[in-house]
Every structure is written in C-alpha cells, then in structure tokens.
N, C-alpha and C positions, 0 to 999 in steps of 0.2 A: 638145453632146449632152445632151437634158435627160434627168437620173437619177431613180428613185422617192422618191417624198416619206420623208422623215426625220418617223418617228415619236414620238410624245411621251417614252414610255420612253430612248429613244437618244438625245433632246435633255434629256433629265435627265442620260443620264450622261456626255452631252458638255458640258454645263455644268460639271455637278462635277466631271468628270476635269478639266479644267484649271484650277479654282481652289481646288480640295478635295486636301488633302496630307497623309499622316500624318508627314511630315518638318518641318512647319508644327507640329506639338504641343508640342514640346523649348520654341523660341523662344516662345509663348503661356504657356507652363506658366511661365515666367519672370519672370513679371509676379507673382507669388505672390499676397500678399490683395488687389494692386490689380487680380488680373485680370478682377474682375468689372467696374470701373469704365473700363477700355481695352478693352474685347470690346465690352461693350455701347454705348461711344461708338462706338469705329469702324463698330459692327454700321448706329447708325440716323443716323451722318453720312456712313454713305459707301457701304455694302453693300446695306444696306435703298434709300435713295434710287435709290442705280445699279442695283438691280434694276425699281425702279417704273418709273423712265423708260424705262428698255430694253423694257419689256413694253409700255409704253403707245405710243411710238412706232412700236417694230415691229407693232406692233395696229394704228395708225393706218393703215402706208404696208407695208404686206405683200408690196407689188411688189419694193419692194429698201430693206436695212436696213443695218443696221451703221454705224460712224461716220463714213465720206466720204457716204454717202446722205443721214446727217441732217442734216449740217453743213453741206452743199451745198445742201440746203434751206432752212437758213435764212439763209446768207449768201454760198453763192455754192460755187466752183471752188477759187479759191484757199487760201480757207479749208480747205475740205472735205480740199486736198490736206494741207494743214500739219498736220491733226490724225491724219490715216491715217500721214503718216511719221512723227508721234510714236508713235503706234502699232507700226508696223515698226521701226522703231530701236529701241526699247525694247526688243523682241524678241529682235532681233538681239544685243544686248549679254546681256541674261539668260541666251541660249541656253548660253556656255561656261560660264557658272556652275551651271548647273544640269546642265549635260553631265559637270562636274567632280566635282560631288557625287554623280552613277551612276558616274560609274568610280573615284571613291574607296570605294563602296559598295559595287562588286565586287570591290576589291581587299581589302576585308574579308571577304567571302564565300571569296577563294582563299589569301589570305596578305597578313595586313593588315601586315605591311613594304610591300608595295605600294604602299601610300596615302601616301607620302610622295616614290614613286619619279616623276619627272617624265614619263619619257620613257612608264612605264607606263599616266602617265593622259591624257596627252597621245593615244597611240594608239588607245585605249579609246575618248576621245572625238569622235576621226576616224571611225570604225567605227560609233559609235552615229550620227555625224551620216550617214552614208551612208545608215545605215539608215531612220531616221527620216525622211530626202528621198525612200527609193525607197516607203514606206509611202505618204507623202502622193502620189507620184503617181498609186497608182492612183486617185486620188477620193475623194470626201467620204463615199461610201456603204460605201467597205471602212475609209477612217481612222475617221469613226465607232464603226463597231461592233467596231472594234479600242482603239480608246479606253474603249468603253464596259464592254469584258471586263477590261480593263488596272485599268476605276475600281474594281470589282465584286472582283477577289482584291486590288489590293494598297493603296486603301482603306479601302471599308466593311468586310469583314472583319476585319482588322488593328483597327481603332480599333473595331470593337463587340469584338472580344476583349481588348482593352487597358481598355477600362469598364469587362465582366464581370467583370475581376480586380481594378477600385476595386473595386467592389458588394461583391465577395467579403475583400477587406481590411477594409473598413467593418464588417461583418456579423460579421468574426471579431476585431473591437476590439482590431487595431493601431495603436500610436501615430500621428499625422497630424502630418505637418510642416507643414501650412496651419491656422492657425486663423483661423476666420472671425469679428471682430468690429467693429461699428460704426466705429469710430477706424480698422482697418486698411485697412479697405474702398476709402478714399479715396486715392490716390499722395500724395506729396511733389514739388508740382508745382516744388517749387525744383531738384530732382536734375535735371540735363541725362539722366543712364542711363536714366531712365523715359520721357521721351519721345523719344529715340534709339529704346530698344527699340518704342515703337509703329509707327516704321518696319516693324518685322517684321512683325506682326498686320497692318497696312496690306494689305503682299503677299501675306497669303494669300489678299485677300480681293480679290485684281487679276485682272481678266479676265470678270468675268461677263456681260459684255456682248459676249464673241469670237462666240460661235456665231450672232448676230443677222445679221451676213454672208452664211449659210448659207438666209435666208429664205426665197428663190425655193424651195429644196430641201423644204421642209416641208409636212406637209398640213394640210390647213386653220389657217395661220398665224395668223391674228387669235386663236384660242383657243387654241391650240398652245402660242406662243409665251409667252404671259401665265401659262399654268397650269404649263407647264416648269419656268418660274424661279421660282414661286411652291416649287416644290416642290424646286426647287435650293438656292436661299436657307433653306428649312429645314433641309435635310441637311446645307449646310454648318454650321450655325451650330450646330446641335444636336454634328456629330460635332468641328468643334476644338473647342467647348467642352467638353464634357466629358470625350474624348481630354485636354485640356491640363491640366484639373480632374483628374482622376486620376492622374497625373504628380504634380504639385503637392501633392497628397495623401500621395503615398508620398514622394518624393525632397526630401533638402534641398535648399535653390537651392544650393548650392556645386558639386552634381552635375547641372546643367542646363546645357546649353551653347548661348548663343544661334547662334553661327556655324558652329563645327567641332565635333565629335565627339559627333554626334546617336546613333552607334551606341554610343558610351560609354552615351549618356544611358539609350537601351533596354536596355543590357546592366545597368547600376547597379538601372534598373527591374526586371527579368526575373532577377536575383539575389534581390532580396527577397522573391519568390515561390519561388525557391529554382528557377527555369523556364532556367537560363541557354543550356540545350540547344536552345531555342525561339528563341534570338536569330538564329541565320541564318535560319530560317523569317520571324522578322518582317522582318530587311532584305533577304530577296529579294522579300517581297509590295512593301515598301516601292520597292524598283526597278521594279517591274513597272510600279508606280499611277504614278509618277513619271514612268518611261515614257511610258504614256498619255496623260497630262497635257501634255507636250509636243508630243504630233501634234498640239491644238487650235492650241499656239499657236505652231506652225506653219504650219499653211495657214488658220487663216483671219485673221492682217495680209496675208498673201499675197495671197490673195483678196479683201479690203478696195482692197490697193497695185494691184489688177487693176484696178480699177474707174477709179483716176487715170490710168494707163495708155491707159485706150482714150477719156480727154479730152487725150492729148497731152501731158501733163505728162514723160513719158518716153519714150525710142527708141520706135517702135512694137515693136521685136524682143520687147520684154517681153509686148506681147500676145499672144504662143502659147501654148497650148493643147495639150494630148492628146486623145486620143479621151475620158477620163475628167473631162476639163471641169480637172483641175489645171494651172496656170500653169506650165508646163516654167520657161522662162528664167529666172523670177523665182525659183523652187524652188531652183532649180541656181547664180542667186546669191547668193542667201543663204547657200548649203552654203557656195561659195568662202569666202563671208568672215566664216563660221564657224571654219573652217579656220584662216584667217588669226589672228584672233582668238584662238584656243586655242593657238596658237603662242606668244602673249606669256605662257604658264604657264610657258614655260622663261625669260622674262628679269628675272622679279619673285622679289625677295628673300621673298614673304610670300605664300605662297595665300591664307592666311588675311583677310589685309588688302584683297588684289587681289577677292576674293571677298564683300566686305562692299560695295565703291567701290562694284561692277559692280553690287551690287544696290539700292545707295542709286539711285543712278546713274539704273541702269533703271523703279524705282519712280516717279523724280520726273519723270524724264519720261512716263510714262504717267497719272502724276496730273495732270500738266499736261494732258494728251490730254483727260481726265475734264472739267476747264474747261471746255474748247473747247462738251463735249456735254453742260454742265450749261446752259451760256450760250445753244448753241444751241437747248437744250428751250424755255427761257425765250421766247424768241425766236420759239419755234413755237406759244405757246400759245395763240391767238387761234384758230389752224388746226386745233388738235386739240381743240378746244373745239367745233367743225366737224364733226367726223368721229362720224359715228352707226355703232353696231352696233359699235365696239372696245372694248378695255379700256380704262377709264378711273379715277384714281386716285380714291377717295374723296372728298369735301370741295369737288368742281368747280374751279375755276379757282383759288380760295384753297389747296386742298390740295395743287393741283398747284404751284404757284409756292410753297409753304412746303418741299415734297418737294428743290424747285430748288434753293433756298437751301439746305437743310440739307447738300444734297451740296456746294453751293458753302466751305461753311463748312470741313465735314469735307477737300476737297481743300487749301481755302489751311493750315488748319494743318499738315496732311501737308507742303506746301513748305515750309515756315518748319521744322518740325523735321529734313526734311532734307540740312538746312545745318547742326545740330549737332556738335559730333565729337567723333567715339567715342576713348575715349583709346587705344587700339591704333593707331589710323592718327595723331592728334593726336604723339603722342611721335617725336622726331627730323626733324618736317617743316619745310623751312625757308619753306616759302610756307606761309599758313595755311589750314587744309581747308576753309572756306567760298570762299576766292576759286579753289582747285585745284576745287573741286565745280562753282560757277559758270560756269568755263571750260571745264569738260570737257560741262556742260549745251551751250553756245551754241556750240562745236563740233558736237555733236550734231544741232543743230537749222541750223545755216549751210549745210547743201550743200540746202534749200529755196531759197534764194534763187538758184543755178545750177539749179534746176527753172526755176523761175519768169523767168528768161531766155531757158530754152530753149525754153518755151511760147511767150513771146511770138514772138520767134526765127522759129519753127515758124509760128507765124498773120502775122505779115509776109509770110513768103515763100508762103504760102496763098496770102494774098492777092493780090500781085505776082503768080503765076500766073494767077490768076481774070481780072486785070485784062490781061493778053497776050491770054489766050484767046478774050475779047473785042472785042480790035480786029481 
C-alpha cells in the first residue's frame, strides 16, 4: 500500500528523534574541559561524514536507500545482508537497555524505590515493548509523526530550557566548575577513562542514517533528503553541545554520572537553581523524547531486514505485511526476543554493568555496520560521480573519498576503544573483558553464516525444480 510522501519537517524530527537524547547530555558533560576536543572529533570523524554520505547516496539512488540498498550495490547480496543484520542486532541488543532506562525513569516519577526493584522494571519494560510494536504497526506515516511530537516536548524543549538556565547562571556570575583554558582543552590521551567514555558521545551520535530506508515514502527525495539531515546534524550538534556545556558549567564532575543516575544528575542540576520541583517535569519530557526515539529504531532495521527477506536470505514468513506496509512477522519477533532479552535483568548481579556491556556491545557492532557503508561509499564513487541533478559533496571526487576516509578513521578508532575496560565491569572478571567482548561481538554476528546456507539451500532447490519442470 503505497502511503503519502513524508515531509521534510517530519524527516527532521524523525532523524533527530532517534539520535538526539537529553539523557545523552550527563555522559557528554563528563568530558569536562576535554569536551570540546571529543565532541568536535567525534562531530567531523564520524557524524558530519555519516551525514554527507547518507545524503549523497540517498540523492543519488532515491528509488531505495538505506544500508542493504547501498551495500548491495556495491558489492552484492551477501554483503548487503551482513551489514542490515549488523544493523538489526544491534537493535535488538540496545532495545532492553534503553527499555530499562524508561522504566527506571518511571519509577522515579512514581516511587523511586522502584528503580532498583527487578520484577518492577522488568514489567514496565514488557508493556513498553508492546506498545512500541503495536505503534510501529500502524506504519511509517502514524510512527513518524508520533516520533516527531515525542522529539518536540521531550527533547528540544527540555534541553533549550536547560541552556536558558546556563545563560541565566553565566549572566548572574556564578561560580563555573569548567574552566576553559589552552592546556585543558586537550584530554590525557594516556587515561583509558577518556577514551572508554568517548564510547558514549559515539552513541548519541548512532543512527543518522535509520530514516534513509524510508526513501520510497518521501517527496521529492533527491532534496528532501539532503536538506533534512543538513538540518538534523545541526540540531543535533548545537542542542548536546551546549545541553552538556551547561551541565559542565554548573555541576562538579563528581556529580555527573556516565551510566546510572542521570536523574541524580538533573536533580544536583535543578537544585542549584533552587528548581528541584521541576525535576519530574524534566524526566517525564525526558521519557516521552526517549520514547520517540525508539519507534525510529524500531521499524526502520526492520524495514531495512525487509528488504533481505524478499532476496531469500530468510523463511519467506518474514515477508508479511499489513495493510500499513509494516512488516508484521518481523515486528512481532523482535518483540519475542526482546522479551527474552529483558528477562536476563532478573539473572545479572549488576544492571549497572549488564547496561554499560549492552551498550558497548551494541555500539560496536553498529560501528562495524558504519564500515561496511563507509567502504561501500568508496566503492560507489565512480557511479556517483555519474549521477547528475543530486546532492553532491563539495570538493568532487577528492572531497568525497576524504569525507570516506574520515568516517573510515572515526569508525576504526570507535573499535579499538571499545575493547577497553571500564573498571566496573574489569574488577572480579576471570576472563579478560576484551576476549569476553570479542566473543560476545562474533556471537552476534555467526548466525549470518546459517543465513547464507539457508540462501544457498533455498536456490539449489530452486533450481532442482526449474530443472524437473523442464524435462
């Protein structure tokens, strides 16, 4: 069923609802005076770059975009599948963790003994996964614009109210716990804690590229597409930075929490305004936006894993559909093994720990995904060199292949730092956290290779058909 084209507006704040977080600011703001030098690196090795290529390619090929599209263009099926299931599985792993962080979030809202009770957030998180499944099915056209009300109160609001209140601290010449000077500026590239924490800033800046899936739905994509993200990438970049610069401002880092007790963090904040009344007003918006953010990345790896689907890479069962063009099967298992998934909150000694893995975890496999579609830009660039009337990056063919590499760079350090360890999870492990990380990566990625049997499998016995029918 083809739906009405997705407007620029609604693909701004379907971009930024799923990578734009005000729960993202705490971890940022932790970077103290080096935050300007891990913002701005992450910003043009990895954000900036994954925005250009995403605009330019989806410019290029406006029939159908997203990362099995482009990847399968430039080197085929099997690729294309390998980098869509990096995609989905990453998903899939992120989803309890960040399922975990709304229903810890609400149980601050109701009675924050809660937040530590199992069985409470475990439920919580069952409930939201329901919901969030029966959302995406009506289609792109009602999750949209339900993501895009979710970005609108419990982003941008929230974090342009949280700057007014630097501006207004600055103004009435309160002491600043950041001082900004030459020597600070720079990290201590010896500390492992400073590049650990750029893991975090990494993830907020994951996903810019989900809504590119949605292409066919857009109107006039070739400009659509390109001015979207232009204007995505601002709004991200402008609202954590200064959202985390504000923070950073008031709060000592002792009172910053990279992993757990963000709501500490806003409330430490929101007292020295003397606003503490204000705190469940910010972490309900804060839930709402986080909410939102989640329908994107939801259906569209879903919609990405559709598209392998109807090359055979899986049962055919998975290619169903609703009247609303959403992938029922695939919707519905994901829930299951979400499900599953947030069951292991009741067997882990540590949320806190189990919540840091998931996210390392999840990151690095999706940085890896990034590879895939930094190498296959590279790959295309003869083709889109080709392609008249799109966006094209500045600089021609040299600007584009510098854009490549720079993501290329930004993604390999991203792997390399996370295999670090953090000393939370390092303390009492008898195996060492780079080979427990390793293994749980190539886990992750081995039931491709029972695809890719099943493919062939499925085209033998094609064929063996073809060839009866025949005689």
């Amino acid at each position: 069923m083809k739906t009405a084209g997705i407007t620029t507006l609604t693909l701004v704040f379907l971009i930024t609802g799923a990578i734009d977080s005000i729960r993202n600011l705490p971890a940022t703001a932790l970077f103290g005076q080096s935050l300007f030098f891990f913002f701005f690196a992450a910003a043009f090795l990895f954000l900036i770059p994954l925005a250009l290529i995403s605009a330019t390619l989806s410019a290029c090929w406006p029939q159908s975009g997203g990362i099995y599209a482009w990847v399968k263009r430039a080197f085929g099926e099997k690729a294309a599948f390998m980098a869509i299931w990096l995609q989905w599985i990453n998903t899939l792993i992120w989803l309890p963790t960040i399922l975990s962080f709304l229903a810890g979030t609400s149980a601050y809202l109701i009675n924050p003994a809660w937040a530590t009770n199992k069985y409470y957030l475990v439920a919580v998180m069952f409930l939201l996964n329901g919901l969030l499944t029966w959302v995406n099915l009506k289609g792109i056209q009602v999750s949209a614009r339900i993501c895009s009300i979710c970005a609108i109160i419990g982003t941008m609001i929230p974090i342009a109210f949280i700057v007014l209140l630097g501006l207004i601290w600055l103004i009435m010449g309160k002491p600043l716990q950041l001082h900004l000077t030459g020597v600070d500026l720079l990290p201590h590239f010896s500390q492992t804690s400073s590049w650990i924490s750029l893991t975090a800033i990494i993830t907020s800046f994951l996903g810019t590229e989900l809504a590119t899936v949605h292409i066919s739905d857009v109107h006039d994509a070739q400009r659509t597409f390109p001015k979207a993200l232009a204007i995505s990438v601002v709004l991200v970049m402008t609202t954590i930075f200064f959202g985390a610069l504000t923070i950073a401002f008031v709060l000592p880092t002792d009172q910053i929490s990279l992993v757990n007790g963000i709501a500490e963090t806003f409330s430490y904040f929101l007292q020295a305004f003397h606003l503490s009344f204000v705190l469940k007003i910010i972490l309900a918006m804060m839930f709402i936006g986080s909410f939102g953010g989640i329908i994107s990345w939801i259906i569209s790896p879903t919609r990405g894993l559709l598209q392998a689907v109807e090359q055979g890479y899986l049962p055919p069962l998975f290619a169903k559909t609703n009247a609303n063009g959403a992938p029922v099967n695939l919707l519905y298992t994901q829930a299951i093994m979400t499900v599953v998934l947030s069951l292991l909150f009741f067997f882990v000694p540590s949320i806190n720990s189990t919540y840091w893995f998931l996210t390392d975890l999840s990151t690095q496999l999706y940085v890896l995904m990034y590879v895939f579609m930094f190498v296959a830009a590279l790959a295309l660039t003869y083709r889109v060199s080709q392609v008249n009337g799109a966006f094209k990056i500045p600089g021609g063919k040299f600007g584009y292949i510098s854009v490549c590499v720079l993501g290329l760079i930004g993604c390999i350090v991203a792997l390399v730092v996370g295999f670090f360890t953090p000393d939370s999870l390092a303390a009492g492990m008898a195996i060492p956290y780079p080979i427990v990380f390793g293994a749980a990566m190539l886990m992750m990625i081995a039931p491709v290779l029972g695809f890719y049997s099943y493919h062939r499998w499925k085209n033998k016995n094609a064929a063996s058909d073809l060839v009866l029918q025949t005689k």
